[in-house]
C-alpha positions in Angstrom: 5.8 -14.9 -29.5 5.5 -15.8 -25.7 6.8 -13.7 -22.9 9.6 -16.1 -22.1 11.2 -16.5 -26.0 11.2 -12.6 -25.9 13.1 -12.7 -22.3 15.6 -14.9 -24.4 15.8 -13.1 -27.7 15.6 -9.9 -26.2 18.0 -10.4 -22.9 18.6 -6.5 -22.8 15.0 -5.0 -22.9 13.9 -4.1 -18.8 10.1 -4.3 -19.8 9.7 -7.4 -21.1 11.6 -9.1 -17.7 9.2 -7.1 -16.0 5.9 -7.9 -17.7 7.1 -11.7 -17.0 7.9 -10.9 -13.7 4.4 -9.5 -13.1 3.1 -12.9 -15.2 4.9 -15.0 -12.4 3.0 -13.4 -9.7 -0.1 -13.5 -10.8 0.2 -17.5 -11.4 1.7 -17.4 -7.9 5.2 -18.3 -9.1 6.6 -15.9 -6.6 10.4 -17.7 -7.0 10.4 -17.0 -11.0 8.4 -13.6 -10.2 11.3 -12.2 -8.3 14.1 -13.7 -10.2 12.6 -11.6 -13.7 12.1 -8.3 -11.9 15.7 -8.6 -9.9 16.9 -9.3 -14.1 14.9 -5.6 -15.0 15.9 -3.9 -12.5 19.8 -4.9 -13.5 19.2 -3.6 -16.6 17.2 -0.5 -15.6 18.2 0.2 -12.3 15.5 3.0 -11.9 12.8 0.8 -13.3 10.5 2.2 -10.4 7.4 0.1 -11.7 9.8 -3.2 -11.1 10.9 -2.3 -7.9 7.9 -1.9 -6.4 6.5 -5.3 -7.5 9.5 -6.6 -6.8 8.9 -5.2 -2.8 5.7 -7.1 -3.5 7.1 -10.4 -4.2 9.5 -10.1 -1.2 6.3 -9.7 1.3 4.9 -12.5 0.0 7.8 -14.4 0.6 8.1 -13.5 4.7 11.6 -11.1 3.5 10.3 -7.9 4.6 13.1 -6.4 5.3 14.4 -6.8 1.2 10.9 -5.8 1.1 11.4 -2.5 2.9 15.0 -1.5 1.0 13.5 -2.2 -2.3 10.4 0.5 -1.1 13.5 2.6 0.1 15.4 2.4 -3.0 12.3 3.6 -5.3 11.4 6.2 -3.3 15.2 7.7 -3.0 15.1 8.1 -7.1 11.9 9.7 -7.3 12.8 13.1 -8.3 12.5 15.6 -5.7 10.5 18.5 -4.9 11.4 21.9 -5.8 12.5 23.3 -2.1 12.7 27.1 -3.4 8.1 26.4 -3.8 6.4 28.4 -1.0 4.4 26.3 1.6 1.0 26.9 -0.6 2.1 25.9 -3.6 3.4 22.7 -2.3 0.2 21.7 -0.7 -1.4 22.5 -3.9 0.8 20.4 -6.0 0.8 17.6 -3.4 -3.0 17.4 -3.5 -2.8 17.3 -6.9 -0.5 14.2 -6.9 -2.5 12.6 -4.8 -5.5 12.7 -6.8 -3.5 10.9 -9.2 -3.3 8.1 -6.8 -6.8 8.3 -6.3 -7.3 7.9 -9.9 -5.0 4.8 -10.0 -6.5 3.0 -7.0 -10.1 3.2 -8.0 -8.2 2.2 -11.3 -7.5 -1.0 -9.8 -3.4 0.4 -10.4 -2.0 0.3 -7.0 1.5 0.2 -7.7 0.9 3.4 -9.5 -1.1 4.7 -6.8 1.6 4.5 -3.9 3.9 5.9 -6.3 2.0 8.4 -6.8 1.0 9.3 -2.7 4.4 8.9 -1.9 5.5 11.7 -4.6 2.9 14.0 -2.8 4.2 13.0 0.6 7.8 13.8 -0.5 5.8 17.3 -1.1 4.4 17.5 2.1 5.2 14.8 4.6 2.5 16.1 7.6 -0.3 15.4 5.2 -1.7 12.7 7.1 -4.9 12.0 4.9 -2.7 11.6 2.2 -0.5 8.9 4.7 -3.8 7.4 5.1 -4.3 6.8 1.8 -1.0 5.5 1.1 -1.6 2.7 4.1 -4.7 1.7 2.4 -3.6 0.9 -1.2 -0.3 -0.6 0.6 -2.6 -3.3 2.2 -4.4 -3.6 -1.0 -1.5 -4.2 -2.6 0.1 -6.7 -0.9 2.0 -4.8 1.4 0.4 -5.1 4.7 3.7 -4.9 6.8 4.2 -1.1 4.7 0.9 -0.4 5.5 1.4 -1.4 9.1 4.4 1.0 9.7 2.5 4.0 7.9 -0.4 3.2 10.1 1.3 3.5 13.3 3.4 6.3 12.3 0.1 8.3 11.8 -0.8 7.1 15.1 2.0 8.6 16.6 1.3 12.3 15.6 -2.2 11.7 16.2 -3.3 8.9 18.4 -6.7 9.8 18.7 -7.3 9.5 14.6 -10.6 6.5 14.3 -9.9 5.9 10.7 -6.6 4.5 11.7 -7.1 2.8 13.8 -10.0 1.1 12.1 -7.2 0.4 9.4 -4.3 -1.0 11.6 -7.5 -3.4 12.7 -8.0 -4.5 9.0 -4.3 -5.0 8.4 -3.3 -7.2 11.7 -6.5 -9.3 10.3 -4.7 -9.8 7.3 -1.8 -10.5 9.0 -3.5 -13.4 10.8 -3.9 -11.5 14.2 -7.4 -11.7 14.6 -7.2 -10.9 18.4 -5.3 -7.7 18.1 -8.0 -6.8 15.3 -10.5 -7.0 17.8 -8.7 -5.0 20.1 -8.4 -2.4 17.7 -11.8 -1.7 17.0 -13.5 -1.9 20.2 -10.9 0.7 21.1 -12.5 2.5 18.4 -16.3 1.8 19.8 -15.1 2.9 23.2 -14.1 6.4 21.7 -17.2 6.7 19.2 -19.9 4.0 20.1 -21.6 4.9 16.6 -19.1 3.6 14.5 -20.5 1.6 11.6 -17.1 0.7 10.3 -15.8 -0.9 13.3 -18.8 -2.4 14.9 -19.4 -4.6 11.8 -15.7 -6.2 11.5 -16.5 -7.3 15.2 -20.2 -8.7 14.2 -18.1 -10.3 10.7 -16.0 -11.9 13.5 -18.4 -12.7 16.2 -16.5 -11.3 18.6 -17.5 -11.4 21.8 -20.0 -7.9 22.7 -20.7 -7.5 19.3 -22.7 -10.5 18.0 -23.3 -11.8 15.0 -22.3 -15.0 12.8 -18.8 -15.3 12.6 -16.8 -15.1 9.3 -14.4 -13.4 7.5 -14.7 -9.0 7.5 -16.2 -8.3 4.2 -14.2 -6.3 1.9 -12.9 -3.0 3.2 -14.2 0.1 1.8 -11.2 1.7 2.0 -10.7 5.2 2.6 -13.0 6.8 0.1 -11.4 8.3 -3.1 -11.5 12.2 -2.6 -12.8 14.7 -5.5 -12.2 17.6 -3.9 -8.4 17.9 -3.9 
């Protein structure tokens, strides 16, 4: 039986809305996509796995601020930490949930994996490697404007941090600002002139002081899956 006779035979069951929903999306029916995840989410309101594809859908369709309170919304029924842990065994834990994510990223399951980053950042927000992270399979995922605000709220607390900024230069590329790309990683040259990462999105790019044939940045490595958390 097809997806679609179960949504009509079984109105009431969350999953199969959602696995349609996810169907949509992947044959680019964004419209039908967010229409069968708004249906699983009325009949599981804490369907977190529908929400956040559902946040998904909105970014692709320009409404990132629907976008955003969706995010909000699965992250305010995640189930909180316990406050009475000492400050040890909260890193620990929160390490330990973020090697979960790391599981599900290299996975190829990113919905999972900022699910799971966000659960240890709950733990321990001023883990900024974990923020990191997070920013990463956000863009990855389809999320670049999420990624963007994680991104310069790392930037913030720690402006002088190369990795992000390498990253906010990957996602204003993917937001179709190529010129504030640039900016961002010469930036990053000016601090450390050695920097692989950077110098080669400006050759990929041809920008000017970095030559090289133009083109598209190859695919980001990411931030590297950590084993030692």
């Amino acid at each position: 039986m097809h997806l679609s006779e179960l949504a009509r035979t079984r109105e009431g069951f969350a999953d199969v809305h959602y696995m349609l929903g996810v169907l949509h999306e992947r044959r680019d029916d964004v419209a039908a996509a967010a229409q069968s995840l708004s249906r699983a989410l009325r009949i599981n309101p804490a369907y977190a796995e529908a929400m956040l594809a559902l946040a998904a859908v909105y970014e692709r369709q320009g409404d990132f601020e629907r976008s955003r309170e969706v995010t909000e919304r699965a992250r305010a029924r995640a189930p909180a930490g316990d406050g009475r842990l000492d400050a040890t065994t909260r890193g620990k834990l929160a390490n330990l949930q973020a090697a979960l994510g790391d599981a599900y990223r290299e996975a190829g399951e990113l919905r999972e994996a900022i699910d799971a980053y966000r659960r240890a950042l709950d733990r321990c927000p001023t883990f900024h490697d974990i923020r990191l992270r997070l920013a990463v399979a956000l863009r990855e995922a389809g999320l670049p404007h999420q990624s963007l605000a994680e991104l310069e709220r790392l930037r913030r607390v720690n402006p002088g941090w190369l990795d992000a900024g390498v990253q906010i230069g990957l996602v204003l590329y993917a937001l179709g600002r190529s010129e504030e790309a640039v900016r961002e990683w010469r930036a990053v040259l000016e601090r450390e002139p050695g920097r692989r990462d950077a110098a080669m999105y400006l050759r990929m790019l041809g920008a000017a002081g970095a030559p090289g044939p133009a083109g598209p940045p190859p695919a980001d490595p990411g931030v590297p899956i950590r084993r030692d958390s």
